[in-house]
Every structure is written in C-alpha cells, then in structure tokens.
C-alpha positions as CSV (number, residue, x, y, z in Angstrom):
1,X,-7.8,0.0,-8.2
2,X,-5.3,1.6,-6.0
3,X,-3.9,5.3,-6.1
4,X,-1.0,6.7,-5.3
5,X,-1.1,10.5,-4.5
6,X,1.0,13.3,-3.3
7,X,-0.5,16.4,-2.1
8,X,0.8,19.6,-1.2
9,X,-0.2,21.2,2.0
10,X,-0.8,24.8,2.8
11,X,3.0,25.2,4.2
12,X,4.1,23.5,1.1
13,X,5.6,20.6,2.6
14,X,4.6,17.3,0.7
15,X,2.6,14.4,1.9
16,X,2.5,11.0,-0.1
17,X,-0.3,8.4,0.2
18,X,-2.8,5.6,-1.2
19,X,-6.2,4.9,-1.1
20,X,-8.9,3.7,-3.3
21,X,-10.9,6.8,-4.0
22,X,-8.8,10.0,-4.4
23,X,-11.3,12.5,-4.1
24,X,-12.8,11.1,-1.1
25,X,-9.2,10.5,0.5
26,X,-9.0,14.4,-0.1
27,X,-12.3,15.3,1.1
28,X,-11.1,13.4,4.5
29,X,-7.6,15.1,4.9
30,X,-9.0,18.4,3.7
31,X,-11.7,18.0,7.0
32,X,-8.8,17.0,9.3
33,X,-9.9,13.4,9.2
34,X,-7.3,12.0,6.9
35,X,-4.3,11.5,9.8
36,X,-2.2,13.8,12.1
37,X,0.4,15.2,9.2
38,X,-2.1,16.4,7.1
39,X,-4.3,17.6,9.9
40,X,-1.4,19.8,11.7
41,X,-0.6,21.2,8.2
42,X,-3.7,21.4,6.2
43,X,-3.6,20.4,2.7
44,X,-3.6,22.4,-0.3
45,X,-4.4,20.3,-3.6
46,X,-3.0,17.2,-5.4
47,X,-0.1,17.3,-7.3
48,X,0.5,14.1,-8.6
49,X,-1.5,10.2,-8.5
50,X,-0.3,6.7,-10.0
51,X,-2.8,3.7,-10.2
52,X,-1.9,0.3,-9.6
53,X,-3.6,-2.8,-9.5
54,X,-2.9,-4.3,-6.5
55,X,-2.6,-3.2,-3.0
56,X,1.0,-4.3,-2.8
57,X,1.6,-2.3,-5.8
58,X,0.7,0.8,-4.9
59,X,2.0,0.3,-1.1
60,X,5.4,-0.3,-2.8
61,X,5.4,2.8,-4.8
62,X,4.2,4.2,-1.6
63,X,7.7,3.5,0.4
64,X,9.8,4.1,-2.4
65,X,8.4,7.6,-3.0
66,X,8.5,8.6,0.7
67,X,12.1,7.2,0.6
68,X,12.7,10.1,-2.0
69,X,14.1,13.8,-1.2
70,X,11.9,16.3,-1.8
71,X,13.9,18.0,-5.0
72,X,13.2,14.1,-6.5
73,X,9.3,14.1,-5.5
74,X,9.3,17.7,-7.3
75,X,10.7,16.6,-10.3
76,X,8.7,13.4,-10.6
77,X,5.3,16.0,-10.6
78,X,6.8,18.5,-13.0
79,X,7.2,15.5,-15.5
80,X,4.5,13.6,-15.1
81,X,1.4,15.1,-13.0
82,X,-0.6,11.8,-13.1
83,X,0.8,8.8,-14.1
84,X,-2.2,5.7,-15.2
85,X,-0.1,2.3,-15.0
C-alpha cells in the first residue's frame, strides 16, 4: 500500500509526498532526514493522505497534486482530510 500525504511545515508552506509508512516518513522529515525542503522548513503535522495500490498510483496522484496551486491543495484538505481509495 502506497500513501499520499501533504504536510504543513512550520512556515506554513505545503509539502506533498508518498511513501509506504506515513508515520515513519514523518518521523524522518520531522529529524531532518526526510529531504532538503522539509529539512530547511521543518514540518509541522499532516494535513491530508490518500492510499493507492500501486506505486504508479500514488506517484501519479503525486504530480498531479504538486501541479496544483496552493488555494486548490487547501481546499482539497478542508474537504476531505484523508481520503482511503
């Protein structure tokens, strides 16, 4: 199972991503071992996580999210905080 997530970081920028084990993914961007973005801005909490089946899945959802504005990434957690698909 593959996840989706989008998490907010201390200067409230957002930063979308996917791995197979959420918490842990967290645990590594929360001790500045989860890549440069989140490291130079420090993250915050999880807003939002989809699950997909397949790697290619959840990489697609991935791009397309990234590809969003941020007023569009907002809206997509105020309606629907964790999506299980």
């Amino acid at each position: 199972m593959y996840h989706v997530y989008i998490i907010e970081c201390k200067d409230k920028t957002l930063y979308t991503g996917i791995t197979t084990d959420i918490q842990r993914r967290f645990k590594e961007h929360s001790s500045g071992k989860g890549g440069a973005y989140t490291r130079s801005k420090k993250v915050e909490r999880i807003l939002h996580t989809e699950q997909f089946e397949t790697r290619s899945q959840a990489q697609k959802r991935e791009a397309e999210i990234k590809g969003w504005r941020r007023d569009k990434k907002l809206s997509l957690i105020k309606n629907n905080p964790s999506v299980v698909g």
